[in-house]
C-alpha positions in Angstrom: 0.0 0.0 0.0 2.7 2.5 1.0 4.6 1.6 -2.1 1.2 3.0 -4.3 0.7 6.2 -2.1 4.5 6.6 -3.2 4.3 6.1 -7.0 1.3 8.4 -7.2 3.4 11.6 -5.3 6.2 10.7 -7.9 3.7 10.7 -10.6 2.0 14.0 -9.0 5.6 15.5 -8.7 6.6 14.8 -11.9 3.0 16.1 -14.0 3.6 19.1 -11.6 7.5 19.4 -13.0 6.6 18.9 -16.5 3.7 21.6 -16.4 5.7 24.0 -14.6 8.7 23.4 -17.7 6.0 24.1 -20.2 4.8 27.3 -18.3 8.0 28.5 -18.0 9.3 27.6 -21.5 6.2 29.2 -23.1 6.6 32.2 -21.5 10.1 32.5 -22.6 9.0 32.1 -26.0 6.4 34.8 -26.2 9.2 36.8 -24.0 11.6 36.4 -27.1 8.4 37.3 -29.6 8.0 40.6 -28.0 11.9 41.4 -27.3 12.0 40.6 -31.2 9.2 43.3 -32.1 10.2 45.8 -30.0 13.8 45.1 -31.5 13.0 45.8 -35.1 10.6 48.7 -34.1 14.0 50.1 -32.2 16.0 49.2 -35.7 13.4 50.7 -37.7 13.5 54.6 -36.0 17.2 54.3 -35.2 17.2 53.6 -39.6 15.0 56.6 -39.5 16.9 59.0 -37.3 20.3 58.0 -39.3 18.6 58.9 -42.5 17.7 62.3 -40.9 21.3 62.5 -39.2 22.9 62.0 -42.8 20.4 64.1 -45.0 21.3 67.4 -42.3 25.2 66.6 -42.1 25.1 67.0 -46.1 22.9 70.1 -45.9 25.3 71.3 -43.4 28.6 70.0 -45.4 27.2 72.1 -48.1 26.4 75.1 -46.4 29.9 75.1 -44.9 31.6 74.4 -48.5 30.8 78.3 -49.8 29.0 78.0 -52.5 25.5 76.4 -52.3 22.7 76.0 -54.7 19.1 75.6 -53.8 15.5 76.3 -54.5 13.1 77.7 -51.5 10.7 80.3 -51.0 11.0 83.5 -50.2 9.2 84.1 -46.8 8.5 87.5 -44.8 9.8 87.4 -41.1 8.2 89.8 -39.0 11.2 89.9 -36.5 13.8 92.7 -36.0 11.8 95.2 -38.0 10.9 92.3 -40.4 12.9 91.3 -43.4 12.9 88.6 -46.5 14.3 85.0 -45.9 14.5 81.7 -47.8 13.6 79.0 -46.7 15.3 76.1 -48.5 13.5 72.6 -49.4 16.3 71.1 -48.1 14.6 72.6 -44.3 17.0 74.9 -43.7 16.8 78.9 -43.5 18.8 81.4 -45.4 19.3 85.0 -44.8 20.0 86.9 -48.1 22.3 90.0 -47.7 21.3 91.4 -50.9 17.7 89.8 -52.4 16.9 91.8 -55.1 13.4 94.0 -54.8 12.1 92.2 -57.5 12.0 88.8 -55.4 10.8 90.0 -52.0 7.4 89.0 -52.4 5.9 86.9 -49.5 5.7 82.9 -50.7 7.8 83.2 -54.2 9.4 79.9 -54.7 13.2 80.5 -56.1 16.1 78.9 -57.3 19.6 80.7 -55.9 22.8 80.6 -56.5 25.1 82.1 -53.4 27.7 81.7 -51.4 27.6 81.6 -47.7 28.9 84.7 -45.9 30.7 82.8 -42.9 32.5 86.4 -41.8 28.9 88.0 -41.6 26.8 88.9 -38.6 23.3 90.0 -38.7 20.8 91.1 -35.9 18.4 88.7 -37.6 19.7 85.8 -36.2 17.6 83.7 -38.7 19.3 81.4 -40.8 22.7 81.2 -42.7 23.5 84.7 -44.1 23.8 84.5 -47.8 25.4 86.2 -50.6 23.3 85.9 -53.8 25.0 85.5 -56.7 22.4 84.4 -59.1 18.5 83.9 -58.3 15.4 82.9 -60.6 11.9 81.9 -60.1 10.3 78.7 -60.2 7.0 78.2 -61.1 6.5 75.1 -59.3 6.5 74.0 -55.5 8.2 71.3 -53.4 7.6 68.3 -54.8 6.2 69.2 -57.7 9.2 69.6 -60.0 10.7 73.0 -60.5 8.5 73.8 -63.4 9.2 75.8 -66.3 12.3 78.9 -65.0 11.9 82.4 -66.2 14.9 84.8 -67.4 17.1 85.0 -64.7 18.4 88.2 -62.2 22.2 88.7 -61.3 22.3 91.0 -58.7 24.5 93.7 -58.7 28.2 92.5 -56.8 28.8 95.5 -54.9 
């Protein structure tokens, strides 16, 4: 009798091992499935940040080379007693020393050619200061393609 009552506990202690293995191996498993998504949701926004990261150190490489080219629009900034900006599709804002009156017109999209002015100060404070060396309209907006370009405006290099 005694030998029974001690094969059942054995039995009972061993359906009890084996459930608590499966309890604890399942849970493991559904452990790794969510370290897994959160893993490539991590990879996917760190891809996303890099791209950003690489797209502004080229903006910035450029801005920093002298002479940039880029197409923006032509913005008024009520600061400082207000004055004309750019800003650039490439997110960035310019401050032209010398935009012709033609072109300071709230909204016009333009192409420029310049050349950063990296020994110039302005009370503006707004963007990179600019030295326009060629500038154009554009008919189109970001996105769009540039359009068909109108006769272009050399502005005077005083």
């Amino acid at each position: 009798m005694m030998n029974e009552h001690v094969k059942t506990e054995k039995r009972a202690l061993f359906a009890t091992a084996i459930i608590v293995f499966l309890i604890f191996f399942s849970g493991c498993s559904a452990r790794k499935d969510a370290d897994a998504g959160r893993d490539r949701a991590i990879a996917s926004g760190m891809d996303a940040v890099k791209e950003r990261v690489e797209h502004r150190s080229k903006v910035i490489r450029k801005r920093l080379s002298g002479r940039i080219e880029i197409i923006g629009t032509v913005s008024y900034v009520p600061l400082e007693g207000g004055f004309y900006a750019i800003r650039g599709d490439d997110g960035m804002n310019y401050d032209p020393m010398n935009l012709p009156a033609a072109f300071r017109k709230d909204g016009l999209r333009v192409r420029v050619k310049g050349v950063v002015m990296r020994d110039a100060v302005s009370f503006h404070m707004y963007g990179t200061i600019i030295k326009i060396i060629e500038i154009e309209p554009v008919s189109k907006g970001p996105g769009q393609g540039d359009g068909a370009l109108k006769p272009r405006i050399i502005p005077s290099r005083d």
